[in-house]
C-alpha positions in Angstrom: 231.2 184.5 227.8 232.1 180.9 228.0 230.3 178.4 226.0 228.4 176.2 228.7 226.5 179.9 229.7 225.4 180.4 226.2 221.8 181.6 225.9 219.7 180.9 222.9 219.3 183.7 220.7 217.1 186.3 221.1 215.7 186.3 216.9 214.6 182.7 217.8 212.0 184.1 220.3 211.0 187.0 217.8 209.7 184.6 215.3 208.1 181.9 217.5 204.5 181.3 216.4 202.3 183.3 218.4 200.7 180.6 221.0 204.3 179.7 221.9 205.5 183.0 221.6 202.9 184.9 224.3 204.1 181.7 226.8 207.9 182.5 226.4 207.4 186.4 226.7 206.0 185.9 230.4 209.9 185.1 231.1 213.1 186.2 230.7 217.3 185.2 230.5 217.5 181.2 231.4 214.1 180.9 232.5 212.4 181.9 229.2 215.1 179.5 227.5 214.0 176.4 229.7 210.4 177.6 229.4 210.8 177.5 225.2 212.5 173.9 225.7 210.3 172.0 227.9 207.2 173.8 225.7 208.3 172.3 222.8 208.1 169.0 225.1 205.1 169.1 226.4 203.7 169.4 223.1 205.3 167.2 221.3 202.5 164.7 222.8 199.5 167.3 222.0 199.0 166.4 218.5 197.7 162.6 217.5 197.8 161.4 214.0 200.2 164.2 213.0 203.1 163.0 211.1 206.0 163.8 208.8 207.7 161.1 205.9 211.2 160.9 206.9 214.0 158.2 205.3 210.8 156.2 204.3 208.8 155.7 207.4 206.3 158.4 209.1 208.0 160.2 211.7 205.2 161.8 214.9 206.4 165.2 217.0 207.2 163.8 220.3 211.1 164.7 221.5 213.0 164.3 224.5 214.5 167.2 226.0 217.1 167.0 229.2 217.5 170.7 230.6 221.0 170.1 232.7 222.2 172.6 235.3 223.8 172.9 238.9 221.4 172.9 242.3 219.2 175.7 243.1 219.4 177.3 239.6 215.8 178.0 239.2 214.9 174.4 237.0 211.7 173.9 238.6 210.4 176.7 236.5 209.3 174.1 233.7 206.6 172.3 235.7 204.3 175.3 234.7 204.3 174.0 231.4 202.6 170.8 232.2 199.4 172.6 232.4 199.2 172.6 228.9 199.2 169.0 228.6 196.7 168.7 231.7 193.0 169.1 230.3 193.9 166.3 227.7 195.0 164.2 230.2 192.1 164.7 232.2 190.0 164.2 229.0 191.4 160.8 228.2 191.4 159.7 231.0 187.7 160.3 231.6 186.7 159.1 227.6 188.4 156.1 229.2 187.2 155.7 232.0 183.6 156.0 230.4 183.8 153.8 228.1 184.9 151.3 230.7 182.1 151.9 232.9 179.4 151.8 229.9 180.9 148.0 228.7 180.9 146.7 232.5 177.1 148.0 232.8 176.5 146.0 229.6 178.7 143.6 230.7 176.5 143.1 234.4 173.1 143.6 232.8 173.8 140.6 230.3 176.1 138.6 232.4 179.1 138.1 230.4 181.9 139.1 232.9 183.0 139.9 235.5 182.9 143.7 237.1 186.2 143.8 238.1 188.1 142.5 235.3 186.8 145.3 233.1 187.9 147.9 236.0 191.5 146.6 236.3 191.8 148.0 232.3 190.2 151.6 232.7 193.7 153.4 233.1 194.7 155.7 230.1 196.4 158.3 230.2 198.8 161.0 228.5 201.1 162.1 231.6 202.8 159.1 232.9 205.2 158.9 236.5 208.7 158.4 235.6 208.9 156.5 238.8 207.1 153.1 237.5 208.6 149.6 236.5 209.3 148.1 233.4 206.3 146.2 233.4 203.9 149.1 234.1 205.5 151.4 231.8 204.1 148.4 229.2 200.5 148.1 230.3 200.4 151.9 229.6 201.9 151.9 226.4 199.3 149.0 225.5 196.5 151.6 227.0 197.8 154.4 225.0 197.0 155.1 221.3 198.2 158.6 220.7 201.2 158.4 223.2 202.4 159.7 226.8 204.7 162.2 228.6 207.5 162.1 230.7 208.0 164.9 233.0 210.0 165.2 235.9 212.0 168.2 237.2 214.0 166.2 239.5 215.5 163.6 236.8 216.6 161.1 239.5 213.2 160.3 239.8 213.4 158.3 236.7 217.1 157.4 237.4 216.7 155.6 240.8 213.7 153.4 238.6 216.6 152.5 236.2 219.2 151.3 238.7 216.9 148.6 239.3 216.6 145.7 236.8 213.2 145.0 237.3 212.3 149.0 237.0 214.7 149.3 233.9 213.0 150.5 231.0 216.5 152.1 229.1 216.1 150.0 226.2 212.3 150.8 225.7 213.3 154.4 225.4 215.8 154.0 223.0 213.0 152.0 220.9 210.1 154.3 221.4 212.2 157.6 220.1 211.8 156.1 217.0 208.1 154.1 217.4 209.4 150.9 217.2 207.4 148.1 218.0 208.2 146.9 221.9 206.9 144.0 224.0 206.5 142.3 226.6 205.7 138.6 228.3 204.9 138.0 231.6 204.7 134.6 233.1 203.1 135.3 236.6 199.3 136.3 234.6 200.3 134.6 231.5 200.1 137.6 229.0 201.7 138.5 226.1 200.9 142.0 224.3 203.0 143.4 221.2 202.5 147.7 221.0 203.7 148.0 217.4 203.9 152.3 217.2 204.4 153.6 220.4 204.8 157.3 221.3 206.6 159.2 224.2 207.5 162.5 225.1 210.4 163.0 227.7 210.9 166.7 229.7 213.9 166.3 232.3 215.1 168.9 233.9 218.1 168.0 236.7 222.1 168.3 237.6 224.4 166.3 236.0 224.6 163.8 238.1 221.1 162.7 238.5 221.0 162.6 235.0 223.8 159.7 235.1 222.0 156.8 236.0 219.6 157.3 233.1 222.6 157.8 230.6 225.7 156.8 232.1 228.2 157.2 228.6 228.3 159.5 225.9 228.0 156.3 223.8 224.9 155.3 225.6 222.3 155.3 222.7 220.1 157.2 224.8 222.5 160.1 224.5 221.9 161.1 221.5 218.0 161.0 221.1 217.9 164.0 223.8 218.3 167.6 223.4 220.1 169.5 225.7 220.0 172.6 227.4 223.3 173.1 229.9 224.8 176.0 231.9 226.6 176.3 235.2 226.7 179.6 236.3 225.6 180.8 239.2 221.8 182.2 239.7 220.8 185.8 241.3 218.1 185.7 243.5 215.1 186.7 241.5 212.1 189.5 243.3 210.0 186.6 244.4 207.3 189.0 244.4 207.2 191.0 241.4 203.6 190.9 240.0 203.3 189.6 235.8 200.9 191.3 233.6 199.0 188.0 233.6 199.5 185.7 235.7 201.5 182.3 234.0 199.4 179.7 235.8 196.3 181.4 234.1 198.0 181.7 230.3 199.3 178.1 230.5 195.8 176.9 231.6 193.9 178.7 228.9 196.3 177.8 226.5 195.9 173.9 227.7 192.2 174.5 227.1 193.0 175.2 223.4 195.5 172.4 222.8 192.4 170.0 223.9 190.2 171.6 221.1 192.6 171.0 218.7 193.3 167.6 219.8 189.7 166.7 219.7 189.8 167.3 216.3 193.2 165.7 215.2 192.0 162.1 217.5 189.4 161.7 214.1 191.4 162.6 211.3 195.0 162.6 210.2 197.4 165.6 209.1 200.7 165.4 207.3 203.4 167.7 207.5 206.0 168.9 204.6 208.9 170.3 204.0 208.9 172.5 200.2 212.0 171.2 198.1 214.1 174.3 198.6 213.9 173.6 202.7 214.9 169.8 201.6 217.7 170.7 199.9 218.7 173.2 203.0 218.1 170.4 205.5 220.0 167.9 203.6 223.0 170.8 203.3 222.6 171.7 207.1 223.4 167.9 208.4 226.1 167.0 205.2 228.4 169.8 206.1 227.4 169.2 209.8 228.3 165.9 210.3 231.6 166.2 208.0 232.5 169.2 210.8 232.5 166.7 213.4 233.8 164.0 212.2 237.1 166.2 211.5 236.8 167.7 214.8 237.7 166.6 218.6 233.7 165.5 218.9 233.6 162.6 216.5 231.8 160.9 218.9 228.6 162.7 218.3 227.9 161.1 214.6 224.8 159.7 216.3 223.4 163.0 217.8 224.3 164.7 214.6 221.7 162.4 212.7 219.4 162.1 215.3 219.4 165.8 215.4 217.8 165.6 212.0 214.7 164.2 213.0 214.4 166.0 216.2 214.5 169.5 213.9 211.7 167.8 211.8 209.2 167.0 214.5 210.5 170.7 216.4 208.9 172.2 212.6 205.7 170.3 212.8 205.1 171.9 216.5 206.0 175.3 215.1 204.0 174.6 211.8 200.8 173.3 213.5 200.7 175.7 216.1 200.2 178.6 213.7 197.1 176.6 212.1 194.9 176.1 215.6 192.5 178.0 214.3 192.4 176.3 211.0 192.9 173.3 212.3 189.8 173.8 214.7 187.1 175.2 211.6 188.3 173.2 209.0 188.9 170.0 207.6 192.8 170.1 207.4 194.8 167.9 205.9 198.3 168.6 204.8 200.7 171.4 206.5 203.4 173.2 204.5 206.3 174.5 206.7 206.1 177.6 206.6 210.3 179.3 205.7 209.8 181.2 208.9 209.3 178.7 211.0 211.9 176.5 209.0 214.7 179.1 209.5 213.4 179.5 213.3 213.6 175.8 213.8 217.4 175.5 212.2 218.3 178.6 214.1 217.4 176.6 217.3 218.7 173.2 216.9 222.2 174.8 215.9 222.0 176.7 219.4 220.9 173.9 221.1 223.8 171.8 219.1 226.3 173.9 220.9 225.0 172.7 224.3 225.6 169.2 223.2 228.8 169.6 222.3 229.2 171.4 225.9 227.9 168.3 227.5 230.3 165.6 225.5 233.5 168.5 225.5 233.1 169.5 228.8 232.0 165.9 230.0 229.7 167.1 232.8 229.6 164.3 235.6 226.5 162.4 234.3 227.6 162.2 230.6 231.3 161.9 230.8 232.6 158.1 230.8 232.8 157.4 227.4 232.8 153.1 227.0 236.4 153.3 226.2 237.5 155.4 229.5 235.1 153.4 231.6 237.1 149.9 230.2 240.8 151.8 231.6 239.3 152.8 234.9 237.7 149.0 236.0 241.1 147.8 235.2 242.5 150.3 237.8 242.0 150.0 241.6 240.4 152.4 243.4 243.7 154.2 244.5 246.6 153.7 241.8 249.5 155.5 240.4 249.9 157.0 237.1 252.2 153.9 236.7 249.6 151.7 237.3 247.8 153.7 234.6 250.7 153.7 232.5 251.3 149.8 232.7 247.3 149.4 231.7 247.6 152.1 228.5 250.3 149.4 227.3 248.5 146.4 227.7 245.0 148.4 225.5 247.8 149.6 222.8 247.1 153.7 224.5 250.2 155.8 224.3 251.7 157.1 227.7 250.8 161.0 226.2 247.2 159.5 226.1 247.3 158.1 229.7 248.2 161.6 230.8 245.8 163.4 229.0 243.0 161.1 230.5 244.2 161.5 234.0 243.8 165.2 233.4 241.0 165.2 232.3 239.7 162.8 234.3 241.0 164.8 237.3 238.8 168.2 236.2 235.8 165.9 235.8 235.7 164.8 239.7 236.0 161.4 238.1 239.4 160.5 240.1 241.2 162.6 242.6 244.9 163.7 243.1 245.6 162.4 246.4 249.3 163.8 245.6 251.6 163.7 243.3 251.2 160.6 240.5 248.9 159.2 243.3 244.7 159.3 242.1 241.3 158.2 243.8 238.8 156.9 241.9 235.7 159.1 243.0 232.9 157.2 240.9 
């Protein structure tokens, strides 16, 4: 089996925590794979004032997952798991909304301001469009206090926003993996607001290529704060009416209904997650030998996922952590969770899988993630029909070596990013 059709191991779903576990055993082959993945992202924003110390600042669960596959291959299965996220974003919204409409009753009976000024501010909420500008994407960042989702199964949705430079919030995403502070000033109502720790969650599912406008190089920071999932084989046609034991809507509904009890209780109190010093030192010994691998291999050029990679296992074992302690969490006054070595070695187990699928993107160099900032400098120096002269003549003048040239326009060939018209003739396709 070739690498870009690996799936992820079946121990992993063995030793899942049991509310994440009886979701992923509705499913089966890629689809319980995709359903795990965008799981995992949907919760990642289910869990306020839960945090982690990591390289001396407090680190929160939310992760950005991009499940990448051809047309038609059955992607659209992930939008089930947005029901989990659902009754809290109904919840806030209404607390919200409420709390609104109490201050502008106060606000009429006493006369202080005006109705609609209070109404124009109402708007919180936890699942946010992917289709919105710059600007907006703000105001709801300013709204929010325990952070939003992402979720789109067709990623152009997002990437058609980002082609546009007044939609293009790139740069805010790159800052928000890590909560740092962003803002924003706007001239036309003369406001200014600074939103010093905010929080998103990100669940993309789409084909290469309308992933591209959202992360158009390998080198792209945004690259490496995603996980990836990737294949490209072709689906069977599933029985469309086989009959579950329990019907999925159903389980993810109930299941949302539980994640909104537990968030009740985590919105008025704080929880900190740790690692036990034998899992430190097996982390630490995970990512050393990890990133020397790479940086002696052909994919040097993912040093940046490799240590982003480490914070996206530590916030992947707070999801698996808390979600063993609901019930805990829910009767008692919890403060501190201890990974658990189960979950730990579960957690390693699946970023290592989910590693390979990384390298598959960068190695492979689907469509969307291919032009490294290097190769993208060569082929605006080349017209849109040339000759492997032409190619040749440009290697010389950047200091590349003819072998190099060749290598590139092989490569470049298998990755639809030129075409061989005919012999040592090319057109540029993107």
């Amino acid at each position: 089996m070739e690498n870009n059709s690996i799936t992820l191991n079946e121990s992993i779903y063995v030793k899942l925590p049991h509310f994440i576990k009886e979701l992923t055993d509705q499913y089966e082959g890629r689809e319980r794979d995709m359903i795990l993945l965008s799981t995992l992202g949907v919760l990642s924003n289910c869990f306020p004032n839960y945090y982690s110390e990591y390289d001396g600042r407090k680190v929160y669960s939310h992760l950005y997952i991009a499940i990448l596959a051809n047309a038609a291959s059955g992607k659209g299965v992930i939008n089930v798991t947005r029901k989990l996220l659902e009754p809290i974003h109904q919840y806030v919204k209404d607390k919200k909304d409420n709390f609104f409409l109490q201050s502008e009753e106060d606000a009429v009976s006493k006369d202080k301001k005006d109705k609609s000024s209070t109404t124009n501010n109402s708007t919180e909420i936890k699942i946010l469009p992917g289709n919105i500008s710059s600007a907006e994407m703000h105001s709801y960042f300013n709204k929010s206090e325990h952070g939003m989702l992402i979720m789109e199964s067709e990623a152009d949705t997002v990437g058609t926003m980002l082609k546009n430079d007044w939609a293009n919030y790139s740069d805010v995403l790159r800052k928000v993996f890590h909560n740092e502070p962003i803002s924003i000033s706007r001239s036309t109502d003369e406001r200014y607001f600074e939103i010093n720790n905010p929080k998103l969650s990100i669940v993309l599912s789409g084909t290469p290529n309308q992933l591209s406008p959202i992360i158009s190089s390998v080198e792209n920071g945004l690259f490496s704060r995603f996980l990836y999932y990737y294949f490209d084989e072709p689906q069977r046609f599933k029985n469309v009416f086989q009959k579950t034991s329990l019907n999925v809507n159903t389980l993810f509904e109930k299941n949302g209904k539980i994640l909104l009890e537990v968030y009740k209780v985590l919105e008025n109190g704080s929880i900190e997650f740790k690692l036990t010093d034998n899992q430190q030192e097996q982390f630490l010994e995970f990512f050393t030998d990890t990133t020397e691998l790479i940086q002696e291999s052909d994919c040097n050029g993912l040093d940046a996922n490799v240590k982003r990679l480490g914070i996206i296992l530590l916030r992947i074992l707070q999801i698996f952590s808390i979600c063993r302690r609901f019930e805990e969490i829910i009767t008692s006054n919890l403060n501190e969770i201890i990974c658990d070595d189960i979950d730990f070695n579960t957690g390693l187990q699946l970023v290592k899988g989910l590693f390979e699928h990384t390298k598959n993107v960068f190695i492979n160099n689907t469509k969307a993630l291919i032009v490294s900032d290097f190769d993208m400098s060569i082929l605006k120096k080349l017209s849109n029909e040339f000759s492997r002269q032409d190619a040749v003549n440009i290697g010389k003048e950047m200091q590349v070596n003819i072998r190099t040239i060749d290598d590139k326009l092989n490569q470049w060939c298998s990755k639809k990013i030129i075409v061989r018209v005919f012999q040592g003739k090319y057109k540029k396709v993107i």
